[in-house]
OpenMM code with the backbone's topology and positions (N, CA, C; nanometers):
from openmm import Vec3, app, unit

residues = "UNK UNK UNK UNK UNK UNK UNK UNK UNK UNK UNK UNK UNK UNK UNK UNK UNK UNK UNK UNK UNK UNK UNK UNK UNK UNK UNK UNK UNK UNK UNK UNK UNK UNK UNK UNK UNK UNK UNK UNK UNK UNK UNK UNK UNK UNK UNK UNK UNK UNK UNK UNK UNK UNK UNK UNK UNK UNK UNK UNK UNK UNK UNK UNK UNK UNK UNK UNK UNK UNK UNK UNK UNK UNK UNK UNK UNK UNK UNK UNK UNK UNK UNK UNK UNK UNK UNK UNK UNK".split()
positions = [
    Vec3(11.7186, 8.9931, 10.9363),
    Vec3(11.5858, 8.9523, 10.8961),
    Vec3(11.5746, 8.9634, 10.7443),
    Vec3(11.4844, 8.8572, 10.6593),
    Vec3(11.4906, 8.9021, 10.5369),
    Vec3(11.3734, 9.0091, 10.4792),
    Vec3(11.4140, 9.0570, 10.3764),
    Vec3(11.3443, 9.2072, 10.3302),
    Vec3(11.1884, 9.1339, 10.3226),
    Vec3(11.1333, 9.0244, 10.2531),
    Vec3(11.0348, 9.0199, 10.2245),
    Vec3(10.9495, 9.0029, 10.3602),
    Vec3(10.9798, 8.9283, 10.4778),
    Vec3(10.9436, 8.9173, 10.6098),
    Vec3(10.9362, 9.0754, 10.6544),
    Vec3(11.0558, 9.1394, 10.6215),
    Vec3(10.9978, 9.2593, 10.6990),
    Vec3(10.8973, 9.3680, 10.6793),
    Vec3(10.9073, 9.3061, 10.5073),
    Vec3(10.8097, 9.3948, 10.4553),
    Vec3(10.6350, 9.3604, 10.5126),
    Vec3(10.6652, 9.2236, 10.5268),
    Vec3(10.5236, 9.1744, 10.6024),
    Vec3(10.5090, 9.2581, 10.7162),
    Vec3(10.5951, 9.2556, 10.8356),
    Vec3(10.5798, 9.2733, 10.9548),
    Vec3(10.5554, 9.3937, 10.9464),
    Vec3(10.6193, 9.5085, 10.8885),
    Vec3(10.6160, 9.6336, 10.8768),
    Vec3(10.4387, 9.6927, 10.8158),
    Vec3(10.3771, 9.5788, 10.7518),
    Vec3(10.2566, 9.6463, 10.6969),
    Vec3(10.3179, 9.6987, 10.5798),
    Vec3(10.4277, 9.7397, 10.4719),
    Vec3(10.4201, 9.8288, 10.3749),
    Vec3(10.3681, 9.7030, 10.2712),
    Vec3(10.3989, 9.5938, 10.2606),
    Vec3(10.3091, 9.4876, 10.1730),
    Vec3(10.2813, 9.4236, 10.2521),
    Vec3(10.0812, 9.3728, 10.2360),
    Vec3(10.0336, 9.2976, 10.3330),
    Vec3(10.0215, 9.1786, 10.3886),
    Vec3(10.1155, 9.0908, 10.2557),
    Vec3(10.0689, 8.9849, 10.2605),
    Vec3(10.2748, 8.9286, 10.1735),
    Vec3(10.3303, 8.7968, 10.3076),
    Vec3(10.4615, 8.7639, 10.2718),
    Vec3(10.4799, 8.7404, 10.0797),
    Vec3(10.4056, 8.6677, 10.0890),
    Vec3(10.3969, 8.6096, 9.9044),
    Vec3(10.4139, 8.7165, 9.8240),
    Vec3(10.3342, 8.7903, 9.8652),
    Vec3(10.3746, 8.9410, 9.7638),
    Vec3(10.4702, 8.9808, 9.7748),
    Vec3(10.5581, 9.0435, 9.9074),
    Vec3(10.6409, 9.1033, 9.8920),
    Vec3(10.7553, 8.9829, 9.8148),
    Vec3(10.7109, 8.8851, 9.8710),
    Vec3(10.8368, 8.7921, 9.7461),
    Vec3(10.8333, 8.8200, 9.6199),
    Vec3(10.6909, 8.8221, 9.5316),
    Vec3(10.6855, 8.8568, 9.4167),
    Vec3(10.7617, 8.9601, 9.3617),
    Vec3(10.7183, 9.1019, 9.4584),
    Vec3(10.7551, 9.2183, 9.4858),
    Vec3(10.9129, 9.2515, 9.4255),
    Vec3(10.9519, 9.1480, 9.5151),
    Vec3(11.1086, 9.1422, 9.5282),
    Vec3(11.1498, 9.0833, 9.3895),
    Vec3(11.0835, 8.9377, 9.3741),
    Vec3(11.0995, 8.8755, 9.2664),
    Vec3(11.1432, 8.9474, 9.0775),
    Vec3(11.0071, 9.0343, 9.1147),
    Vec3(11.0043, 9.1053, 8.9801),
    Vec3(11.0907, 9.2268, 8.9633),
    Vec3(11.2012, 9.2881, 9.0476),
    Vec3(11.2916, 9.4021, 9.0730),
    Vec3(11.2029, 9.5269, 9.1335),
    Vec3(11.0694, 9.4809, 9.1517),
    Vec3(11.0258, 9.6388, 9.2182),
    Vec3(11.0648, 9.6598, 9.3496),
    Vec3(11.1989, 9.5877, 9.4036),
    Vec3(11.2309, 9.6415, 9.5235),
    Vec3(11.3605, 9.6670, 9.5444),
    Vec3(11.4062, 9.7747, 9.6219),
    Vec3(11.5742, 9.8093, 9.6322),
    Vec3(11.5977, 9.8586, 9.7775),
    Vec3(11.7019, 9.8026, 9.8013),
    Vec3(11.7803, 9.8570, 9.9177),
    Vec3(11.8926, 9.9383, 9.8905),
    Vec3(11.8578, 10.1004, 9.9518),
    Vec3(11.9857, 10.1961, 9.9060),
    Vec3(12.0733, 10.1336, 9.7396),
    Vec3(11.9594, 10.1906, 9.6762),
    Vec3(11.9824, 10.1867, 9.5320),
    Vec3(12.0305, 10.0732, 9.4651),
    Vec3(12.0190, 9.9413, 9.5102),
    Vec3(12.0048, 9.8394, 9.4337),
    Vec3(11.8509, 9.7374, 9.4182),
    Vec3(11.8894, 9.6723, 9.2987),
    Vec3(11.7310, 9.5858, 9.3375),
    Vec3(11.8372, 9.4446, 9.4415),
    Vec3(11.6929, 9.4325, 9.5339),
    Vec3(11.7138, 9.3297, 9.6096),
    Vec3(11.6415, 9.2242, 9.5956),
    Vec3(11.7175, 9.0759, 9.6356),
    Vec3(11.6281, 8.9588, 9.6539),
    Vec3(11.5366, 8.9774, 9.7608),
    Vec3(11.4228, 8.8816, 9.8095),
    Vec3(11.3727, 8.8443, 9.9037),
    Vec3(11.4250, 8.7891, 9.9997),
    Vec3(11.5207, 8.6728, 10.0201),
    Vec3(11.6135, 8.6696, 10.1207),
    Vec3(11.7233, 8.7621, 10.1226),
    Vec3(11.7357, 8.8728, 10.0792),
    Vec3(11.8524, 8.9826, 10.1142),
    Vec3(11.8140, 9.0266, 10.2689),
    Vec3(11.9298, 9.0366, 10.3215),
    Vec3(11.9116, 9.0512, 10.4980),
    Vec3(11.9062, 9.2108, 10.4883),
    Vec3(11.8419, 9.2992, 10.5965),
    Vec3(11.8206, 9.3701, 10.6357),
    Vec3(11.8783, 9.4434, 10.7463),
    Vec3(11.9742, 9.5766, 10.7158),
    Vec3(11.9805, 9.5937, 10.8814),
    Vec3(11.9559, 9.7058, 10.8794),
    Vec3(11.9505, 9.7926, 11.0615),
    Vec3(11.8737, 9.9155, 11.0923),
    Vec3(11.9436, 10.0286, 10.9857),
    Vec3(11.9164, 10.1222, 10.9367),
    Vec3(11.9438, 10.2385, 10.9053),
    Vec3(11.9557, 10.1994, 10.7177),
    Vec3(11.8807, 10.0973, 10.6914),
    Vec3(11.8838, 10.0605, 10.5033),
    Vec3(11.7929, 10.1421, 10.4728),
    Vec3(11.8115, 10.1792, 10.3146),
    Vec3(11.7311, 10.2569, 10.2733),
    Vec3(11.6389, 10.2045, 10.1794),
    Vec3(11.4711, 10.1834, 10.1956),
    Vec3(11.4037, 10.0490, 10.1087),
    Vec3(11.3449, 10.1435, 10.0194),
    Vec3(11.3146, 10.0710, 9.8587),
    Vec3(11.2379, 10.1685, 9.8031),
    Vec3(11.1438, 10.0431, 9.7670),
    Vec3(11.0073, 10.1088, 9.7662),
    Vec3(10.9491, 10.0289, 9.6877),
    Vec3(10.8060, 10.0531, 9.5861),
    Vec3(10.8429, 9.9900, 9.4490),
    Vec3(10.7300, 10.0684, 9.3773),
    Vec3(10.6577, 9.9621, 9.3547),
    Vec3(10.5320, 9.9744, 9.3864),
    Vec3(10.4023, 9.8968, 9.3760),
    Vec3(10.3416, 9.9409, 9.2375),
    Vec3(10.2295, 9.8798, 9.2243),
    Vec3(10.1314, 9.9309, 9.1206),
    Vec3(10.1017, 10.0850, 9.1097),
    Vec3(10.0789, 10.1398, 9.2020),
    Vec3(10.0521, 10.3153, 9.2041),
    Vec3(10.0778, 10.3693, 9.2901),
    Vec3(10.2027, 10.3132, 9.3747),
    Vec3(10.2286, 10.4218, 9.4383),
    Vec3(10.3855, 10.3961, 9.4677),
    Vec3(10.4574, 10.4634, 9.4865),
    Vec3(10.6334, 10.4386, 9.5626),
    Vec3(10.6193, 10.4788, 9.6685),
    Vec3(10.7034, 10.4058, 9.7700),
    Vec3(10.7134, 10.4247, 9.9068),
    Vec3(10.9211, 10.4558, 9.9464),
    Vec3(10.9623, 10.5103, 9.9659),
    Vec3(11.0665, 10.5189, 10.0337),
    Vec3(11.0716, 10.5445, 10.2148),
    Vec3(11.1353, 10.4235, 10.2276),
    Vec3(11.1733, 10.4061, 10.3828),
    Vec3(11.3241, 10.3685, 10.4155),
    Vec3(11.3207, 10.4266, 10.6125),
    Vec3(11.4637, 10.4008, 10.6778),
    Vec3(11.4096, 10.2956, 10.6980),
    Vec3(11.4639, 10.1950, 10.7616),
    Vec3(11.4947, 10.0816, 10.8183),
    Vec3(11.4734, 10.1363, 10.9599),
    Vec3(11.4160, 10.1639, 11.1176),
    Vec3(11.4552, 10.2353, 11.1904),
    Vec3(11.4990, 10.1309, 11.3445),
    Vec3(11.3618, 9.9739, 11.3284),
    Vec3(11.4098, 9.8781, 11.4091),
    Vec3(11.3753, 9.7415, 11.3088),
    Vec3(11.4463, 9.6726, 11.3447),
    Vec3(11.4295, 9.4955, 11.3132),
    Vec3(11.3541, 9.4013, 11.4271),
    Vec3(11.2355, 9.4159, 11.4124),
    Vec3(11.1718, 9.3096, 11.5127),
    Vec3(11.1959, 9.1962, 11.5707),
    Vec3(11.1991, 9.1542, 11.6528),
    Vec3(11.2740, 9.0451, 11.7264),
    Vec3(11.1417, 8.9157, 11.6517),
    Vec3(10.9732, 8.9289, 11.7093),
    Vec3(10.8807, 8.8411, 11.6650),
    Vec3(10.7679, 8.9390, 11.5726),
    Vec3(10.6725, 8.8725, 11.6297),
    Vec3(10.5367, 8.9562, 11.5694),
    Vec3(10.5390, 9.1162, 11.5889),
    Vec3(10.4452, 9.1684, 11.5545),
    Vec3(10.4601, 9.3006, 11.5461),
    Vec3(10.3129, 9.3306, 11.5310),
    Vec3(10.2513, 9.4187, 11.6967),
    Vec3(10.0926, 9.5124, 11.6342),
    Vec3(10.0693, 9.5894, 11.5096),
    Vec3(9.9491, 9.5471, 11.4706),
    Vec3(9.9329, 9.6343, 11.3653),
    Vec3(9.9536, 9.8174, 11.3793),
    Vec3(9.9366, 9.8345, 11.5497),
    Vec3(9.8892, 9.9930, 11.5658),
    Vec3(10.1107, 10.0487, 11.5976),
    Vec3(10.1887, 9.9262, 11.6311),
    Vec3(10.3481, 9.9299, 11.6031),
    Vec3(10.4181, 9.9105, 11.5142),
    Vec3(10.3498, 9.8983, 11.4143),
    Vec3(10.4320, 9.8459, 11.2526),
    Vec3(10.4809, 9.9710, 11.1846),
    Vec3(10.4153, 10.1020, 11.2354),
    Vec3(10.4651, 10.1625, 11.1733),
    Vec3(10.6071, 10.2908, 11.1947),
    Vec3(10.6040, 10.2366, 11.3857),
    Vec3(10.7469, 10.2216, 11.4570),
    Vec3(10.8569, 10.1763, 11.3916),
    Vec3(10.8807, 10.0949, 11.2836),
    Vec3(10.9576, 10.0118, 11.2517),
    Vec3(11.0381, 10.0533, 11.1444),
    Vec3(10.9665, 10.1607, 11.0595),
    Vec3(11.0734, 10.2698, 10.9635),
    Vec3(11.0399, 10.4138, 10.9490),
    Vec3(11.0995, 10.4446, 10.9224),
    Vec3(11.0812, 10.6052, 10.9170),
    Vec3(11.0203, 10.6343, 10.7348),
    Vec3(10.9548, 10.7173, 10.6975),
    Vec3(10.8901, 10.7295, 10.5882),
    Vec3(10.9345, 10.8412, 10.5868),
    Vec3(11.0423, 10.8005, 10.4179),
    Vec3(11.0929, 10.9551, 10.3381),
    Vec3(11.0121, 10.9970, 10.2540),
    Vec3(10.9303, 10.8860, 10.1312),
    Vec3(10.8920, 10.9538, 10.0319),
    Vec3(10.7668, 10.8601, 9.9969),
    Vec3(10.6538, 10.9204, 10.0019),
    Vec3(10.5360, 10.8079, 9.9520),
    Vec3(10.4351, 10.9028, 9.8333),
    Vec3(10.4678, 10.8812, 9.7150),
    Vec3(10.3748, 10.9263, 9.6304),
    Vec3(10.2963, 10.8545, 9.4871),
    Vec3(10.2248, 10.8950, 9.4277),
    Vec3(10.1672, 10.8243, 9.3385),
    Vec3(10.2715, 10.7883, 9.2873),
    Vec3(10.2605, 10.6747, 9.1903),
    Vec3(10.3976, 10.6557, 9.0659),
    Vec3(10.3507, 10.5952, 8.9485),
    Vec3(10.4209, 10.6103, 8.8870),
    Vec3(10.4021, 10.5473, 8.7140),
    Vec3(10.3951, 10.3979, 8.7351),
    Vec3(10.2695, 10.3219, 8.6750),
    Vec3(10.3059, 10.1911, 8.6591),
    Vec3(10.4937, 10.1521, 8.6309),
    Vec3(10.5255, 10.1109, 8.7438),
    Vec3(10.6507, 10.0188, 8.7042),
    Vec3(10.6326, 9.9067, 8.6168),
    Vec3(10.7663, 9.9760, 8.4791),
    Vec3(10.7677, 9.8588, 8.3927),
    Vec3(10.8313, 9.7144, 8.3849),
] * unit.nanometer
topology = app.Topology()
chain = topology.addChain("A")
for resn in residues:
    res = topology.addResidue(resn, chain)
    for name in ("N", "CA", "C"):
        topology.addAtom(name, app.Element.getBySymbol(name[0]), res)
């Protein structure tokens, strides 16, 4: 699946376009690289991602087959590290 789709499905960005941006502009990495938006995804990756004010670090834990409930999205990775962060430059 690609990162920016999953980032949709998952709820950690709400909306696909963004997480493309997301991706676009290097605020996103898989196990310590920056990744594209079509970079594929598989179970056990390690995502980081720094938004405007906050970083999120996640496992990868399933890859959704379709849609995904909002109240199951968050089934979908395991959460290592979520704290405020420095505007990313």
């Amino acid at each position: 699946m690609r990162l920016d789709q999953y980032l949709k499905l998952s709820r950690i960005i709400k909306q696909r376009s963004a997480a493309k941006s997301a991706c676009d502009a290097g605020r996103v990495e898989i196990t310590g690289r920056k990744a594209k938006a079509g970079t594929e995804i598989h179970e056990g990756d390690e995502i980081a991602v720094n938004l405007r004010d906050r970083f999120l670090r996640v496992r990868v834990r399933k890859i959704p087959a379709g849609n995904v409930s909002k109240a199951r999205a968050s089934e979908l990775y395991d959460l290592i590290e979520d704290r405020k962060a420095a505007r990313f430059r």
